[in-house]
CHARMM-style PDB file with segment names, atoms N, HN, CA, C and O in Angstrom:
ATOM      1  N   UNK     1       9.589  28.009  47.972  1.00  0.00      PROA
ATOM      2  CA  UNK     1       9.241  26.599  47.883  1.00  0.00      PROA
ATOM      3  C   UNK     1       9.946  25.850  49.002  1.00  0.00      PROA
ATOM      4  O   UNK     1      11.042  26.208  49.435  1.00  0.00      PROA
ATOM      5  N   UNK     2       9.408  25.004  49.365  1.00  0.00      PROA
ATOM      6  HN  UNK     2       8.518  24.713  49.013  1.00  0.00      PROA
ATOM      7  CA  UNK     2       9.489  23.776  50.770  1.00  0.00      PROA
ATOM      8  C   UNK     2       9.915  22.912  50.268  1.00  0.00      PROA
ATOM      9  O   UNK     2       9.733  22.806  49.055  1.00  0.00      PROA
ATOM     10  N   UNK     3      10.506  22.134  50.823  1.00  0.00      PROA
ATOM     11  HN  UNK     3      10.654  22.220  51.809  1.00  0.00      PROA
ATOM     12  CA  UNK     3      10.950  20.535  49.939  1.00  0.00      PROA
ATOM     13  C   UNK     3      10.869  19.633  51.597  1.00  0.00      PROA
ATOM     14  O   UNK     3      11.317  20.054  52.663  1.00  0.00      PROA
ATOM     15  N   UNK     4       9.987  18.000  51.292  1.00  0.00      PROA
ATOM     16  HN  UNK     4       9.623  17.658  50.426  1.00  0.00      PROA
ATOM     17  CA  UNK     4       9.729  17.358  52.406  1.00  0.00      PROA
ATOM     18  C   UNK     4      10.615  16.046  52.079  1.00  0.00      PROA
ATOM     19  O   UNK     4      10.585  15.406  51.028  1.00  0.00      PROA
ATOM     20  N   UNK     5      11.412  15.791  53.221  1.00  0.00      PROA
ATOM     21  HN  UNK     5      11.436  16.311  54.075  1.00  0.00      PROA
ATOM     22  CA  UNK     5      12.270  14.551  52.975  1.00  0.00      PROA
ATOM     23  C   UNK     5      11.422  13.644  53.282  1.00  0.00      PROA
ATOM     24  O   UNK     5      10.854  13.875  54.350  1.00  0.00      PROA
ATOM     25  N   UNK     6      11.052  12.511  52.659  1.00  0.00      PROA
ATOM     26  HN  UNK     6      11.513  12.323  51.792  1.00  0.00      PROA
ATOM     27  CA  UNK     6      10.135  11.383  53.303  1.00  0.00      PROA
ATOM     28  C   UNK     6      11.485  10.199  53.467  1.00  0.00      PROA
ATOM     29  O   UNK     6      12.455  10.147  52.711  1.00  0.00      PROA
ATOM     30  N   UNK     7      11.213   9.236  54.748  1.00  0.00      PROA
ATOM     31  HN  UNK     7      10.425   9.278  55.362  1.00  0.00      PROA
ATOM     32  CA  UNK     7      12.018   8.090  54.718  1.00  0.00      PROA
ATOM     33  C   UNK     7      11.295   6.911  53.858  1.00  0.00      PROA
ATOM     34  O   UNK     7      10.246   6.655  54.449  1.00  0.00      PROA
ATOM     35  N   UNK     8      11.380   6.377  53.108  1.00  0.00      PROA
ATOM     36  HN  UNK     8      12.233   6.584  52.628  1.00  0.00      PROA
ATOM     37  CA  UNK     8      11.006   5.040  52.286  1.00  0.00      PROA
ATOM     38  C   UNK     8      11.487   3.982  53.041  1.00  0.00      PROA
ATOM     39  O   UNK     8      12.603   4.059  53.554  1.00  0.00      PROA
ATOM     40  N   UNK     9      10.803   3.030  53.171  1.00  0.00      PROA
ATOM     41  HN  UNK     9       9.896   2.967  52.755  1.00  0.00      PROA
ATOM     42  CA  UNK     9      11.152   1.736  53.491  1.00  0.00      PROA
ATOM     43  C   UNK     9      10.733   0.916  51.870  1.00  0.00      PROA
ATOM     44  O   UNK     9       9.819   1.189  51.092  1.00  0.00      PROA
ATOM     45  N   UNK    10      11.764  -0.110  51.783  1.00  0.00      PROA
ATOM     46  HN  UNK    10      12.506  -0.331  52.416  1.00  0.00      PROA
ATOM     47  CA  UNK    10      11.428  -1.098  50.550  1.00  0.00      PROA
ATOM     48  C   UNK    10      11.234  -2.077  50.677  1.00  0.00      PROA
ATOM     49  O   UNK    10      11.997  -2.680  51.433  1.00  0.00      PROA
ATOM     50  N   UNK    11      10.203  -2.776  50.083  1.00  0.00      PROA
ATOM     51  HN  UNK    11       9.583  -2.286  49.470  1.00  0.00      PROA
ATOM     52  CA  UNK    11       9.583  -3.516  50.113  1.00  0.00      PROA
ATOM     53  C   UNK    11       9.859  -4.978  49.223  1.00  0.00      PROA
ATOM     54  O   UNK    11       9.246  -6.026  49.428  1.00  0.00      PROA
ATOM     55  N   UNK    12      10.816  -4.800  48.303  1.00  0.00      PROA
ATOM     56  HN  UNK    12      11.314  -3.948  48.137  1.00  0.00      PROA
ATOM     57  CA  UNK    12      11.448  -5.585  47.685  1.00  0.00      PROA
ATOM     58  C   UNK    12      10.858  -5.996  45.947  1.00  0.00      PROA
ATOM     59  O   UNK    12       9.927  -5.430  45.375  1.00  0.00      PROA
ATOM     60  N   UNK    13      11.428  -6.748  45.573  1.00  0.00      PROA
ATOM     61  HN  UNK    13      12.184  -7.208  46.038  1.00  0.00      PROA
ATOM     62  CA  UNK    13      11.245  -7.059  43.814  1.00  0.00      PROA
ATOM     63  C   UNK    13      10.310  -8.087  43.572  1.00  0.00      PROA
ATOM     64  O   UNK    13      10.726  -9.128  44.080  1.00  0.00      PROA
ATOM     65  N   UNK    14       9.190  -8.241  42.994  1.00  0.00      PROA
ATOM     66  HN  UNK    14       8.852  -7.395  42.581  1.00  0.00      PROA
ATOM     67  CA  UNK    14       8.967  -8.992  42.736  1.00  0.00      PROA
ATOM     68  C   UNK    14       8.348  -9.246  40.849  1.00  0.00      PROA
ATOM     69  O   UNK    14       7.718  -8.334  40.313  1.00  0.00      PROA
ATOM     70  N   UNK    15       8.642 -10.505  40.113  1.00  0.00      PROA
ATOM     71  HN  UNK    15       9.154 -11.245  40.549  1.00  0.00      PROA
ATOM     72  CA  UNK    15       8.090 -10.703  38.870  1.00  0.00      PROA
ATOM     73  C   UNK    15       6.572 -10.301  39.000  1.00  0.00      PROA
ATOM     74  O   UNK    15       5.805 -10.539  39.933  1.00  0.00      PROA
ATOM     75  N   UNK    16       6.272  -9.442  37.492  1.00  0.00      PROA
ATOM     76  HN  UNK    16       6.895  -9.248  36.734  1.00  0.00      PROA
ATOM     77  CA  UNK    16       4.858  -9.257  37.570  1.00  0.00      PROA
ATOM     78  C   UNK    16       4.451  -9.395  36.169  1.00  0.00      PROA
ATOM     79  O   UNK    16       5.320  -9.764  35.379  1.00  0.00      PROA
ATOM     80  N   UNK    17       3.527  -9.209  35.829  1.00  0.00      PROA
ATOM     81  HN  UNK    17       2.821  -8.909  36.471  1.00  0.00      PROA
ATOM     82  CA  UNK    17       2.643  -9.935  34.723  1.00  0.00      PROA
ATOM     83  C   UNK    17       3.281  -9.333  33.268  1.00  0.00      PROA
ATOM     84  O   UNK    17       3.495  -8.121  33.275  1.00  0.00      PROA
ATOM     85  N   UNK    18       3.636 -10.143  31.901  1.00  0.00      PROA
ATOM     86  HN  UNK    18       3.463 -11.128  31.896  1.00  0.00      PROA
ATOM     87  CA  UNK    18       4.017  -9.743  30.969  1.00  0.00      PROA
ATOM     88  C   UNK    18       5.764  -9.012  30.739  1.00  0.00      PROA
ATOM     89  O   UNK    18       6.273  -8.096  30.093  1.00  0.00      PROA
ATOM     90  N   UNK    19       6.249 -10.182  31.806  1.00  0.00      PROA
ATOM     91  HN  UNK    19       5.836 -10.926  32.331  1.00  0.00      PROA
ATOM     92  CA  UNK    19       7.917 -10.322  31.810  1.00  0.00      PROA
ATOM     93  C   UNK    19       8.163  -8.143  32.015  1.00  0.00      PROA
ATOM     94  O   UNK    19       8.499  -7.307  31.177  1.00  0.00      PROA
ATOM     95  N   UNK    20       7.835  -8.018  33.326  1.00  0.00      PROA
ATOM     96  HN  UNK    20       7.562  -8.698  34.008  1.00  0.00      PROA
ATOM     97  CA  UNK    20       7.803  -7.210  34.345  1.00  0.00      PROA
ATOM     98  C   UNK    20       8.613  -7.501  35.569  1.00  0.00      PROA
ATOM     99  O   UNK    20       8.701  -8.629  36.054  1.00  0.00      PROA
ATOM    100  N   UNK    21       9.267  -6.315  36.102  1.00  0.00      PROA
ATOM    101  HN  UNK    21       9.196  -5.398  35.708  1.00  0.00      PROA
ATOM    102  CA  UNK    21       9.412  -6.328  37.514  1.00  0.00      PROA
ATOM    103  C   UNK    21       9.382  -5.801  37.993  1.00  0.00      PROA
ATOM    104  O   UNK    21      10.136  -4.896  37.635  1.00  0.00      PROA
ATOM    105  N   UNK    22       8.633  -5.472  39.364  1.00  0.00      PROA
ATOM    106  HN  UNK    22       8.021  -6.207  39.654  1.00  0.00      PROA
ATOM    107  CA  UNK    22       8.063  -4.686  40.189  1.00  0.00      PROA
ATOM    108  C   UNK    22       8.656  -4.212  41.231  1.00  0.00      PROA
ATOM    109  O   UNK    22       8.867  -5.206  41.926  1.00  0.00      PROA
ATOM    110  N   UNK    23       9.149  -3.087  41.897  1.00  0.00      PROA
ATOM    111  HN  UNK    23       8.977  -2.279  41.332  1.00  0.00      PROA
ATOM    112  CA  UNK    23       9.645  -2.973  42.818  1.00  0.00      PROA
ATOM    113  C   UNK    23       8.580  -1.719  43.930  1.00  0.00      PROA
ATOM    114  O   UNK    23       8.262  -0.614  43.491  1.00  0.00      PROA
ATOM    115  N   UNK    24       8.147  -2.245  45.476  1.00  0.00      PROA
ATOM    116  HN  UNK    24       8.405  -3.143  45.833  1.00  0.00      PROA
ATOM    117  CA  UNK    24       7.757  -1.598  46.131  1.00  0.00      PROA
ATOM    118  C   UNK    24       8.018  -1.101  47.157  1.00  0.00      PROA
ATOM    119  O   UNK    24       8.711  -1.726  47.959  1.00  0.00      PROA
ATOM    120  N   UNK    25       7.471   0.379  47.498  1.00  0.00      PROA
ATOM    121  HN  UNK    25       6.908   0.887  46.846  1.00  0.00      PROA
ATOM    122  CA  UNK    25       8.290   1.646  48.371  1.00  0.00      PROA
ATOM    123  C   UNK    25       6.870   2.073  49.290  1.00  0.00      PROA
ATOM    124  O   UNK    25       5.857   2.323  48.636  1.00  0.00      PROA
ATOM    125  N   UNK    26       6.808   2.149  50.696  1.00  0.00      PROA
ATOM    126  HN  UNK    26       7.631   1.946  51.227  1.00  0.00      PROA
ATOM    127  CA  UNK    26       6.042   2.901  51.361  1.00  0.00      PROA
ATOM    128  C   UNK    26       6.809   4.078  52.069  1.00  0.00      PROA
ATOM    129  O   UNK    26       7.748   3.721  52.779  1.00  0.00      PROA
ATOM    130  N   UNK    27       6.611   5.125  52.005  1.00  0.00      PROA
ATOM    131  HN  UNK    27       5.848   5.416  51.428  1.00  0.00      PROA
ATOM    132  CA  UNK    27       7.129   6.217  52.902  1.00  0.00      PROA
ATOM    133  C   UNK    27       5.670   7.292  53.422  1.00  0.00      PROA
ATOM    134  O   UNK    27       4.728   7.755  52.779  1.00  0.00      PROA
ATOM    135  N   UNK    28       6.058   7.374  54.849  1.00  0.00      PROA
ATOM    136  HN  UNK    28       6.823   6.997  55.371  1.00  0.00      PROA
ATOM    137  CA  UNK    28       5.498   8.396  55.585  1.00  0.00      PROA
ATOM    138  C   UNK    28       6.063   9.267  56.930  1.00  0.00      PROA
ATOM    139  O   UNK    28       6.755   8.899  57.879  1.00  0.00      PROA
ATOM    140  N   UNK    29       5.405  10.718  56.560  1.00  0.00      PROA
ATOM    141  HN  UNK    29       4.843  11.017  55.789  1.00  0.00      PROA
ATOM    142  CA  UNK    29       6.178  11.590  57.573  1.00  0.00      PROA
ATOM    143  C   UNK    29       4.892  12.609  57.745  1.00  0.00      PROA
ATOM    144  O   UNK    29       4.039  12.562  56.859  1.00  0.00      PROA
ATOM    145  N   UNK    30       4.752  13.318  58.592  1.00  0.00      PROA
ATOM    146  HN  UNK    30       5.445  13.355  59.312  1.00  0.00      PROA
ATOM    147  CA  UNK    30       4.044  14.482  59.123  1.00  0.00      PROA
ATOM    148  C   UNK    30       4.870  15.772  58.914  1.00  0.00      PROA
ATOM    149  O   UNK    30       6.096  15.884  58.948  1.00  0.00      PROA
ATOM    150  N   UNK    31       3.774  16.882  58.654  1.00  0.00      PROA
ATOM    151  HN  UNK    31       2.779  16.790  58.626  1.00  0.00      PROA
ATOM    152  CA  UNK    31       4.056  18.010  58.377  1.00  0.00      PROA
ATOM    153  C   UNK    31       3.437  19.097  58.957  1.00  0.00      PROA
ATOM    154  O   UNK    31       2.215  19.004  58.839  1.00  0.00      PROA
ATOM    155  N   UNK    32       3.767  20.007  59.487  1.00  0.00      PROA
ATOM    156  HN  UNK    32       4.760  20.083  59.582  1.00  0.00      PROA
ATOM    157  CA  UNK    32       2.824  21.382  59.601  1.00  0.00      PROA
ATOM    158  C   UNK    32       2.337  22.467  58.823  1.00  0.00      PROA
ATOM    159  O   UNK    32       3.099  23.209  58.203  1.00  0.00      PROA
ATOM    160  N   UNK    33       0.978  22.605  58.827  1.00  0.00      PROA
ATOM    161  HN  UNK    33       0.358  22.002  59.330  1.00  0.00      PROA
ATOM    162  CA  UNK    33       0.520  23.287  58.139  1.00  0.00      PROA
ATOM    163  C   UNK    33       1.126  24.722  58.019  1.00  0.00      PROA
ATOM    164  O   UNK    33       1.306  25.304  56.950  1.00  0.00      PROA
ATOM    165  N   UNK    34       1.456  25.279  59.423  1.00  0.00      PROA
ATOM    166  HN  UNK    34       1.310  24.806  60.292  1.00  0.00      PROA
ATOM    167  CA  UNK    34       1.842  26.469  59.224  1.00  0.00      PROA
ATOM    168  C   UNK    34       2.855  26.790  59.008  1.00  0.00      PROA
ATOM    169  O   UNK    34       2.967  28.012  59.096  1.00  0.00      PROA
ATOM    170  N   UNK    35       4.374  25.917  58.555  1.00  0.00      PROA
ATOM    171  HN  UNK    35       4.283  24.923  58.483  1.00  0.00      PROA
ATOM    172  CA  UNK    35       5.599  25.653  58.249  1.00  0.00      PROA
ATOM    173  C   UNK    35       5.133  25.872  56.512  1.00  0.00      PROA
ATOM    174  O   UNK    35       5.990  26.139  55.670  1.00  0.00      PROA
ATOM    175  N   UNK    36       3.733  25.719  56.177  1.00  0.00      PROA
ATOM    176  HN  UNK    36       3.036  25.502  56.861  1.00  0.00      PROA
ATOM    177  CA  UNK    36       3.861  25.902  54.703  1.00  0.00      PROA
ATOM    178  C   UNK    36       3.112  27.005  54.391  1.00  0.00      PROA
ATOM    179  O   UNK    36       3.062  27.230  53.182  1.00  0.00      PROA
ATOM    180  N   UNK    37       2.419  27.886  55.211  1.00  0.00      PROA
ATOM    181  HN  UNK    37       2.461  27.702  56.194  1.00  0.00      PROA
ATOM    182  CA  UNK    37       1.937  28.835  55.387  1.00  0.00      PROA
ATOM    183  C   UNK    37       0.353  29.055  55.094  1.00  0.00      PROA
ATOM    184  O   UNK    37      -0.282  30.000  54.626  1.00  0.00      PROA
ATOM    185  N   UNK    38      -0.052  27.594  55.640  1.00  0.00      PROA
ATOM    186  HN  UNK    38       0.464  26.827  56.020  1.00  0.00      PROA
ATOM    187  CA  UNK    38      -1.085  27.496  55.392  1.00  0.00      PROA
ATOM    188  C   UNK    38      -1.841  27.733  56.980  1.00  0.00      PROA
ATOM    189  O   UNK    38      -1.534  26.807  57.730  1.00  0.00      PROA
ATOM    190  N   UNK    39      -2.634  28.635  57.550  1.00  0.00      PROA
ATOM    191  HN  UNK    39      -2.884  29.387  56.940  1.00  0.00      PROA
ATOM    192  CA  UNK    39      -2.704  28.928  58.746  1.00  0.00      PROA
ATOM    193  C   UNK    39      -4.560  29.032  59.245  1.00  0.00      PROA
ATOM    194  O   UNK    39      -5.169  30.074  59.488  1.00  0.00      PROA
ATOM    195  N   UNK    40      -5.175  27.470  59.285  1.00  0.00      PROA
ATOM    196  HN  UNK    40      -4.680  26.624  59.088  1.00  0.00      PROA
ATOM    197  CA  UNK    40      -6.524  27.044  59.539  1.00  0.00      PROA
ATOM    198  C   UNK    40      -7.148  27.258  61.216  1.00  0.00      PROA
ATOM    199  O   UNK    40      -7.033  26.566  62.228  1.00  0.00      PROA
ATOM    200  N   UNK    41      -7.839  28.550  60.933  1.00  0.00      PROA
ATOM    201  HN  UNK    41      -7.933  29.112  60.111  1.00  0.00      PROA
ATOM    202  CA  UNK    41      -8.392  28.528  62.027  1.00  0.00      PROA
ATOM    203  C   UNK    41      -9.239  28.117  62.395  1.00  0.00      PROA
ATOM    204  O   UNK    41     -10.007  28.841  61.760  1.00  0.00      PROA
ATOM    205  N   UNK    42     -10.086  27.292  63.128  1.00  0.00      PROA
ATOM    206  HN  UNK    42      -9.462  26.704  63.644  1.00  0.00      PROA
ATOM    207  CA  UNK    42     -11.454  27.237  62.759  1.00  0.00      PROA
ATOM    208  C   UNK    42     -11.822  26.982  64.172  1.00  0.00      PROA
ATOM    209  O   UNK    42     -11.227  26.112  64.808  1.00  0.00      PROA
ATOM    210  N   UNK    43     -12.754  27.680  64.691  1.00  0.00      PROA
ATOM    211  HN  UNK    43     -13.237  28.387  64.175  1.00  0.00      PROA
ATOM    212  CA  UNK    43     -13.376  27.793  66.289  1.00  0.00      PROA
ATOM    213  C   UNK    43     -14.681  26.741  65.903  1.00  0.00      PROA
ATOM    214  O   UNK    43     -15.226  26.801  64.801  1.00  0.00      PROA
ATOM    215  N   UNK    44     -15.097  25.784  66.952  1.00  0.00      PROA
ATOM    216  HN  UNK    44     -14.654  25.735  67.848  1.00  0.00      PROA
ATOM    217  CA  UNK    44     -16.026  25.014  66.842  1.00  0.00      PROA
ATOM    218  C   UNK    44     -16.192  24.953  68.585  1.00  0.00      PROA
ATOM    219  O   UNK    44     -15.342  24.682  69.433  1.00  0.00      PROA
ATOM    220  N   UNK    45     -17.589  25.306  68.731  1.00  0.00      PROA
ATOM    221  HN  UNK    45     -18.280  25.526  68.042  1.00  0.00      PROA
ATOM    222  CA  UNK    45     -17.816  25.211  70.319  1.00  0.00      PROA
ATOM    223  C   UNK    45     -17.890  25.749  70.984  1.00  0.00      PROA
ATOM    224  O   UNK    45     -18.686  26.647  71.257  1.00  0.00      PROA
ATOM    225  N   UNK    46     -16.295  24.974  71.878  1.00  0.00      PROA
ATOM    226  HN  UNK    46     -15.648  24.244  71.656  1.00  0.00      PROA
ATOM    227  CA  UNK    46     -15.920  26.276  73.081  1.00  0.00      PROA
ATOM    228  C   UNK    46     -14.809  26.625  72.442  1.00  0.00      PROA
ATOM    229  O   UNK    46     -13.789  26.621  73.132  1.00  0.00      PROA
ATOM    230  N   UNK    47     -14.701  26.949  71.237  1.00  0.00      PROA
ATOM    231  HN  UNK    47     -15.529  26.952  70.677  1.00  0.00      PROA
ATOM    232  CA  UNK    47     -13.459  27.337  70.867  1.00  0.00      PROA
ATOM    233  C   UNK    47     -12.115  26.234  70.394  1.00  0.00      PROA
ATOM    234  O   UNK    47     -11.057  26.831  70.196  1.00  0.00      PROA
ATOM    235  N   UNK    48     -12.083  25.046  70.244  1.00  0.00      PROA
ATOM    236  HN  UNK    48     -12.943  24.561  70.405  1.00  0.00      PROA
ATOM    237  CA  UNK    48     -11.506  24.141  69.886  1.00  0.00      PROA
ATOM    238  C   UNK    48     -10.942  24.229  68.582  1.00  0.00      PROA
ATOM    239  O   UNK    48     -11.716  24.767  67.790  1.00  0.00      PROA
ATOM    240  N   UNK    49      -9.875  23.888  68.105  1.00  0.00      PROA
ATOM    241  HN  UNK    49      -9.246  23.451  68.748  1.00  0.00      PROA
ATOM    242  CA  UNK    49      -9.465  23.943  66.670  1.00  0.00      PROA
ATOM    243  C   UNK    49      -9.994  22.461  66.498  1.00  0.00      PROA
ATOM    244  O   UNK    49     -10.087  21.555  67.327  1.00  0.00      PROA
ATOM    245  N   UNK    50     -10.292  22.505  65.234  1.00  0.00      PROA
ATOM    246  HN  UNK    50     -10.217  23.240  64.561  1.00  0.00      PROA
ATOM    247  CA  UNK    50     -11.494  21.175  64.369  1.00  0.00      PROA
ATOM    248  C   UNK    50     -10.145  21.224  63.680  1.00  0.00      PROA
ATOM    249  O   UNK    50      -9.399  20.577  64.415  1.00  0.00      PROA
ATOM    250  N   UNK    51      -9.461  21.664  62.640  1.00  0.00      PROA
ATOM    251  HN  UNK    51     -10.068  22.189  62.043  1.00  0.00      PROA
ATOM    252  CA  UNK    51      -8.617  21.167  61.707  1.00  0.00      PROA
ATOM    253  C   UNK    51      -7.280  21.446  62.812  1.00  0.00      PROA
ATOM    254  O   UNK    51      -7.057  22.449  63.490  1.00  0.00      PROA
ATOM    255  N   UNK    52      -6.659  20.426  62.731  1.00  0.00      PROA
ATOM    256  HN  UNK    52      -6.840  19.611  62.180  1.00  0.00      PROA
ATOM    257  CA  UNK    52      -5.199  20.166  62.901  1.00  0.00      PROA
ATOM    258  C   UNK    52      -3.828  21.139  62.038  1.00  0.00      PROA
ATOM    259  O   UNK    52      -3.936  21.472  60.858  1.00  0.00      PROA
ATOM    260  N   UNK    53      -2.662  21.455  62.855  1.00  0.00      PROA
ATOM    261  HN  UNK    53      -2.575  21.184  63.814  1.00  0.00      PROA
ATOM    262  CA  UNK    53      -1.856  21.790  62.333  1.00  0.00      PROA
ATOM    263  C   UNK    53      -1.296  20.527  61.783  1.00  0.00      PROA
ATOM    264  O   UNK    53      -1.069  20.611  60.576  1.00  0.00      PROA
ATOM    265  N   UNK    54      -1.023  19.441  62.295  1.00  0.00      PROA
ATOM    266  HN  UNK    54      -1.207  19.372  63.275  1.00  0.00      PROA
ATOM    267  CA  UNK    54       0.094  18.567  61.484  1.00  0.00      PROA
ATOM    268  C   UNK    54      -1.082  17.640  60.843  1.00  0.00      PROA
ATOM    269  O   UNK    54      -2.191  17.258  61.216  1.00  0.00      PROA
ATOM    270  N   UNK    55      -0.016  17.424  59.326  1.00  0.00      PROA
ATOM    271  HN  UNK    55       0.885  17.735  59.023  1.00  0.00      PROA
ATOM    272  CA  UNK    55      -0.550  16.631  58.499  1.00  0.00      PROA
ATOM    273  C   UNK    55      -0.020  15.249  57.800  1.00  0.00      PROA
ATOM    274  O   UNK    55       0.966  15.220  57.063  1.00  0.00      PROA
ATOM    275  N   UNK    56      -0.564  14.469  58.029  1.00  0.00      PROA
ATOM    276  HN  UNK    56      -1.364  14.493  58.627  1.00  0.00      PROA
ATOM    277  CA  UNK    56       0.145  13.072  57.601  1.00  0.00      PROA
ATOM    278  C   UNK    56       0.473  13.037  56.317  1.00  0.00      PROA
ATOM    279  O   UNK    56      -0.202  13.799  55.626  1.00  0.00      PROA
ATOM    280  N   UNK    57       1.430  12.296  55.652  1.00  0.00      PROA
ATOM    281  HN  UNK    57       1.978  11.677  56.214  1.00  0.00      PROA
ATOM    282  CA  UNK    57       1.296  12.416  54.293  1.00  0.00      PROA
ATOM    283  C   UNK    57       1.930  11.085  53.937  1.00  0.00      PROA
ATOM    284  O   UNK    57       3.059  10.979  54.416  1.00  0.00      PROA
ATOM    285  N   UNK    58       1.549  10.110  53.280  1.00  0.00      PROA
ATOM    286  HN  UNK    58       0.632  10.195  52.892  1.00  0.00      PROA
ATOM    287  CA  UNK    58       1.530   8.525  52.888  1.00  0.00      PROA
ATOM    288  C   UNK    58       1.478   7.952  52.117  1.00  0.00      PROA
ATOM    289  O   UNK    58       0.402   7.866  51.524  1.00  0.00      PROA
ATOM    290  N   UNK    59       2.710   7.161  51.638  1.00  0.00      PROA
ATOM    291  HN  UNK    59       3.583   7.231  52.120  1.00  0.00      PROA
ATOM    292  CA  UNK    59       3.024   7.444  49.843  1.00  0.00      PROA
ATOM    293  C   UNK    59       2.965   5.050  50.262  1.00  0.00      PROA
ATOM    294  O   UNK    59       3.418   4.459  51.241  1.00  0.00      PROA
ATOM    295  N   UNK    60       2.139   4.388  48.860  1.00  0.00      PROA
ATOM    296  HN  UNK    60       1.770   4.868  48.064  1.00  0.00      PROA
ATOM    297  CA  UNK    60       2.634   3.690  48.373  1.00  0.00      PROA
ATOM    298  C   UNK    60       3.288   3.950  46.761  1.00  0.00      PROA
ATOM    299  O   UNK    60       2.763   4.538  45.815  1.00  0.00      PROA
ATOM    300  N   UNK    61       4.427   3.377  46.837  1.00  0.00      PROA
ATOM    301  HN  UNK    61       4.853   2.899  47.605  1.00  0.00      PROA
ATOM    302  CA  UNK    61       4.954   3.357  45.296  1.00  0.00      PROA
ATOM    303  C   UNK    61       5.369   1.875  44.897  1.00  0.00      PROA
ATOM    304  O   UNK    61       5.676   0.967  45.669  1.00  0.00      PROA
ATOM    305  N   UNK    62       5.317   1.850  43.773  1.00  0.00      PROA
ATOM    306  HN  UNK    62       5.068   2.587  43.146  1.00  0.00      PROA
ATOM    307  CA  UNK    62       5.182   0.798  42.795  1.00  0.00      PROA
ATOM    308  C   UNK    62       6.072   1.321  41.813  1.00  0.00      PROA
ATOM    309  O   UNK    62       5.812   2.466  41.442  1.00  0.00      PROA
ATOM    310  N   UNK    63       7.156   0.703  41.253  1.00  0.00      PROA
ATOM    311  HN  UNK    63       7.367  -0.226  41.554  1.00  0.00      PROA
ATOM    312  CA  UNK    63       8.076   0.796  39.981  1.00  0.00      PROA
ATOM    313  C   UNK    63       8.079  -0.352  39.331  1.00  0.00      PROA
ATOM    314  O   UNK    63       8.372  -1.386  39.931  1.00  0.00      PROA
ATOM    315  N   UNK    64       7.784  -0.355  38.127  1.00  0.00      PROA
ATOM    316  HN  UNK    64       7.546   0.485  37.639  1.00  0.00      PROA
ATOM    317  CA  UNK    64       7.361  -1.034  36.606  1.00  0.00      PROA
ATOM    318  C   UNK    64       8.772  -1.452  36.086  1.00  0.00      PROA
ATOM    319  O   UNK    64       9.145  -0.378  35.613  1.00  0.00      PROA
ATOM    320  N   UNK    65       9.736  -2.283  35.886  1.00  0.00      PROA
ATOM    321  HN  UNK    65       9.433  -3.155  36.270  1.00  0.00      PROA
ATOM    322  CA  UNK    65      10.794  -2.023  34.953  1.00  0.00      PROA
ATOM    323  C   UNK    65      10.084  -2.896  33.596  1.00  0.00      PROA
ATOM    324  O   UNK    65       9.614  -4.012  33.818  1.00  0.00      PROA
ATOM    325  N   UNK    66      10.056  -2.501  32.650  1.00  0.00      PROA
ATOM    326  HN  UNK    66      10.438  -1.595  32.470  1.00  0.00      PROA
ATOM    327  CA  UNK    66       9.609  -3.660  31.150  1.00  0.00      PROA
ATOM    328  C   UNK    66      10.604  -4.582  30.846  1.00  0.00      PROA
ATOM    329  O   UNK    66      11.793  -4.337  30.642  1.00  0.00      PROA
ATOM    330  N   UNK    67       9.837  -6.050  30.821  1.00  0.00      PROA
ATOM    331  HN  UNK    67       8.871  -6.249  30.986  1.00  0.00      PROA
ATOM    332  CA  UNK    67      10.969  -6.916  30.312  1.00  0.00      PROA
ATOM    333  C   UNK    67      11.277  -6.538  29.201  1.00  0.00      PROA
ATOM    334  O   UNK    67      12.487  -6.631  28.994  1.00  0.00      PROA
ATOM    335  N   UNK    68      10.470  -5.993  28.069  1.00  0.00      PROA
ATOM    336  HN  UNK    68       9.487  -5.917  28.237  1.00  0.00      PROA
ATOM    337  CA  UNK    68      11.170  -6.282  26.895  1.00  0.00      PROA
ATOM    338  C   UNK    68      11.802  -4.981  26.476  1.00  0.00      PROA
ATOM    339  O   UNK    68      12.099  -4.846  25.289  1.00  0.00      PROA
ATOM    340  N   UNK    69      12.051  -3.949  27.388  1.00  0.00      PROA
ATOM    341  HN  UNK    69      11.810  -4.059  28.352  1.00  0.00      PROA
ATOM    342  CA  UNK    69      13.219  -3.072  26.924  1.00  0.00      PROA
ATOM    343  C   UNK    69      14.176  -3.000  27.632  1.00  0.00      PROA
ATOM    344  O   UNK    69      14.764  -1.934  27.810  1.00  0.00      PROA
ATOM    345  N   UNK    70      14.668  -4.543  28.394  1.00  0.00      PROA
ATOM    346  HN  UNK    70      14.191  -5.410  28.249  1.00  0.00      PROA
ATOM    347  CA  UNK    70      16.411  -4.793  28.575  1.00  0.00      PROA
ATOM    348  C   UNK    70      17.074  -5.250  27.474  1.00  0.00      PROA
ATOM    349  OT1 UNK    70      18.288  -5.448  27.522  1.00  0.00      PROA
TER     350      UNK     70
END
């Protein structure tokens, strides 16, 4: 097993509906396919690879805290 560090940037707190608070996270990083042993060949043409080794990967997150279980 692989494990991918992503960097998060935060996005900060805000009140949300039904005495909620929201907190938001975007993180993104690229990866290689063949670092996970996934190894896409695919000839198109004159021979060109159509699928890419590196892969983007692009997280929004959203965290819920409930007002009414402080």
């Amino acid at each position: 097993m692989r494990t991918v560090e992503l960097a998060a940037q935060f996005h900060g707190v805000a009140a949300g509906p039904s005495e909620t608070e929201r907190s938001g996270f975007s993180a993104v990083t690229t990866i290689s396919r063949a670092a996970f042993g996934v190894d896409i060949r695919v000839l198109f043409g004159a021979g060109e690879a159509v699928i890419a080794d590196a892969v983007e990967i692009a997280a929004e997150i959203e965290f819920v805290v409930d007002g009414a279980g402080r």
